[in-house]
N, C-alpha and C positions, 0 to 999 in steps of 0.2 A: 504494500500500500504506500504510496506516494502521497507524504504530509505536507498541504500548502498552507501555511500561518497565512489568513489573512482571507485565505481564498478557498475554503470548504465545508462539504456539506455534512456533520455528523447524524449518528442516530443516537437519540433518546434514552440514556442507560437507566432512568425510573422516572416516575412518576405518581403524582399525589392520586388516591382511593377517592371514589368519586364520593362516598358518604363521608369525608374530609371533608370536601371542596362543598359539600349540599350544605354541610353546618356552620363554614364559615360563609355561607352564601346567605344566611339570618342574619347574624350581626352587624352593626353598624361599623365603620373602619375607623373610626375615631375612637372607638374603644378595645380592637384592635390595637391599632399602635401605642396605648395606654399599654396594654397589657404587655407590650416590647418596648417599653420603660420610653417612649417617643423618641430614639433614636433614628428611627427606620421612616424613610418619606422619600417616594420617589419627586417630589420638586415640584413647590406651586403652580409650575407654568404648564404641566398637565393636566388640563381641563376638559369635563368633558364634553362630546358633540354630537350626542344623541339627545334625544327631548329626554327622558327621564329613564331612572331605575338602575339596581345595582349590576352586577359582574362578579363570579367569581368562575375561576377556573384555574387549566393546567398552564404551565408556560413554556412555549415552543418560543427558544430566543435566536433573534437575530442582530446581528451587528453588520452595518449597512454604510460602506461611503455614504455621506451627507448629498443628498440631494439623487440619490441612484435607489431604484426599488428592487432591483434584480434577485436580490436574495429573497426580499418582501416574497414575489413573486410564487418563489421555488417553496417558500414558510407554506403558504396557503395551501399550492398541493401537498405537500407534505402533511397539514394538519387533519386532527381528526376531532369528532366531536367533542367540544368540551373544551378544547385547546383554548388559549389565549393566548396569540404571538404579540410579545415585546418586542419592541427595535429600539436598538441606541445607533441612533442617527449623528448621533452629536449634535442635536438641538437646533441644525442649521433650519430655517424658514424661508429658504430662496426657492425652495423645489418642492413640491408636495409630492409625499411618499404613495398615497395611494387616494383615490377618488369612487366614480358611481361602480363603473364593473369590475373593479377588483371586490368592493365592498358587495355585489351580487352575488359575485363566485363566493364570497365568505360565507355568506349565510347560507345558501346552495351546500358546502361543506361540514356546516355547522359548527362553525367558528363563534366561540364563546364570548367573545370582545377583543380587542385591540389596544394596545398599548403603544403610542410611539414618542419617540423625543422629538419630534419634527412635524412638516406640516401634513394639513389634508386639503383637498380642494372638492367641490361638488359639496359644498355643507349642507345643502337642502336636503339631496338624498342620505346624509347621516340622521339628519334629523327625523326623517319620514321612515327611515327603515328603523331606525331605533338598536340596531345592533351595538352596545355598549363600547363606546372607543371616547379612549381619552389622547388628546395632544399636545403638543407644544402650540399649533397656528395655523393659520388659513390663508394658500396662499390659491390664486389660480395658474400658477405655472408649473408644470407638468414636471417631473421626472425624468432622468437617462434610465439606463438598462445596461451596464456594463460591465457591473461590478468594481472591486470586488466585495468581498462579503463574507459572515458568517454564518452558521446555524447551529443551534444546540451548542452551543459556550454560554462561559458566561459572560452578564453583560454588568453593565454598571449606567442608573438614571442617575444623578445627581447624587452621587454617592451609594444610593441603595443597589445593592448587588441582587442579581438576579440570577439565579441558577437554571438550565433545562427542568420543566418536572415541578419547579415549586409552586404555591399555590399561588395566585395573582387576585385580588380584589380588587372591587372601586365603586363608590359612591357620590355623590356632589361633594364630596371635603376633599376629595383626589382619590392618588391608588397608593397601592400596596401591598410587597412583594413578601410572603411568610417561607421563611427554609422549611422543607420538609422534614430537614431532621429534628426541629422543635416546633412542628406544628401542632402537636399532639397537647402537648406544655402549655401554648399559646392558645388555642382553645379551649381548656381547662380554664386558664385565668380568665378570659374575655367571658365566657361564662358565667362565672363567679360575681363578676363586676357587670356585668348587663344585669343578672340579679339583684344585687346592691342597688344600682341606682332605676329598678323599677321598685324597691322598697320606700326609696326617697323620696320617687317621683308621687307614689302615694301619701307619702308623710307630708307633700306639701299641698298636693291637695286638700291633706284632710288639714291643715295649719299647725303641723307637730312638728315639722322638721325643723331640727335640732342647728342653732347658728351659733354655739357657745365656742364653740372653736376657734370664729374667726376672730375675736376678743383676744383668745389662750393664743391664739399664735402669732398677735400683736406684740403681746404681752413678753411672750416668747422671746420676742428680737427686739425689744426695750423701745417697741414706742412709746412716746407721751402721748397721755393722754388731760383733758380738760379737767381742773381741780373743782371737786364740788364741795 
């Protein structure tokens, strides 16, 4: 086998259990990344560009010359249902990665959502199809085809690393890449804490929720307070 760094197509050595990805497909991603102490954020400037609703799934990753979809391309056939292909594009917005009939063949394949550091163009049909994809921007200038490129490495958004195989979220507050080797961990807690705070959320419904804390933790870090 002939290894080209930079220029080839891997296969997928595992991947996240789909009743994984169903339960983190309930929670909210802000309480997520609580529960990975809020280090972890693929970067504000992914937004997304479907009219509404979440995304969770596997990740088929790509790493993409800025402004070339080639690899994009090769991600889709390759993808299977459930997939979520990331690209690190390098965040450039001069060339949109992908538009209406890439995004056809997506859904057609059963393409879970998208992820890209780069732009998209045809935002109307993002909108109308509703296949979950978050971006960097919108531009209408088209893409090359040349490569070169990756698939199934890993990649890195704005510092958050993404592996083949891990699970991929995303909500309106962004997305969010969970390793599979502590996914199991990180659902446990996000669990826990989505519990908690439907306890609170009822505690202040009903007017009980407890504010003694934020006084103690004034108090804590020696502010002053008004002499009565």
């Amino acid at each position: 086998m002939t290894l080209s760094i930079g220029f080839q197509v891997l296969e997928r050595k595992r991947t996240a259990p789909k009743a994984l990805v169903d339960a983190f497909a309930k929670l909210p991603v802000a309480n997520v990344s609580d529960s990975m102490s809020r280090l972890t954020a693929g970067g504000p400037m992914l937004r997304p560009m479907h009219a509404a609703g979440g995304m969770a799934g596997v990740a088929l990753t790509v790493k993409s010359r800025p402004g070339d979809n080639l690899m994009l391309h090769k991600a889709i056939d390759m993808a299977v249902p459930g997939d979520v292909i990331v690209v690190d594009a390098g965040g450039d917005l001069s060339n949109a990665l992908m538009g209406e009939l890439m995004l056809a063949y997506a859904v057609k394949k059963g393409v879970a959502g998208f992820v890209l550091n780069a732009a998209i163009r045809d935002l109307d049909a993002f909108v109308a199809t509703n296949l979950p994809t978050y971006a960097a921007g919108v531009t209408h200038r088209g893409p090359y085809k040349d490569g070169p490129g990756e698939i199934n490495v890993p990649i890195s958004l704005d510092g958050m690393v993404v592996e083949p195989g891990d699970i991929v979220i995303g909500d309106s507050d962004g997305v969010l890449s969970i390793p599979l080797s502590v996914a199991e961990e990180v659902l446990a807690k996000t669990e826990a804490k989505q519990d908690a705070e439907t306890r609170q959320m009822r505690a202040i419904a009903e007017g009980t929720n407890d504010r003694s804390w934020v006084d103690a933790a004034l108090k804590e870090r020696g502010c002053a307070f008004p002499q009565t």
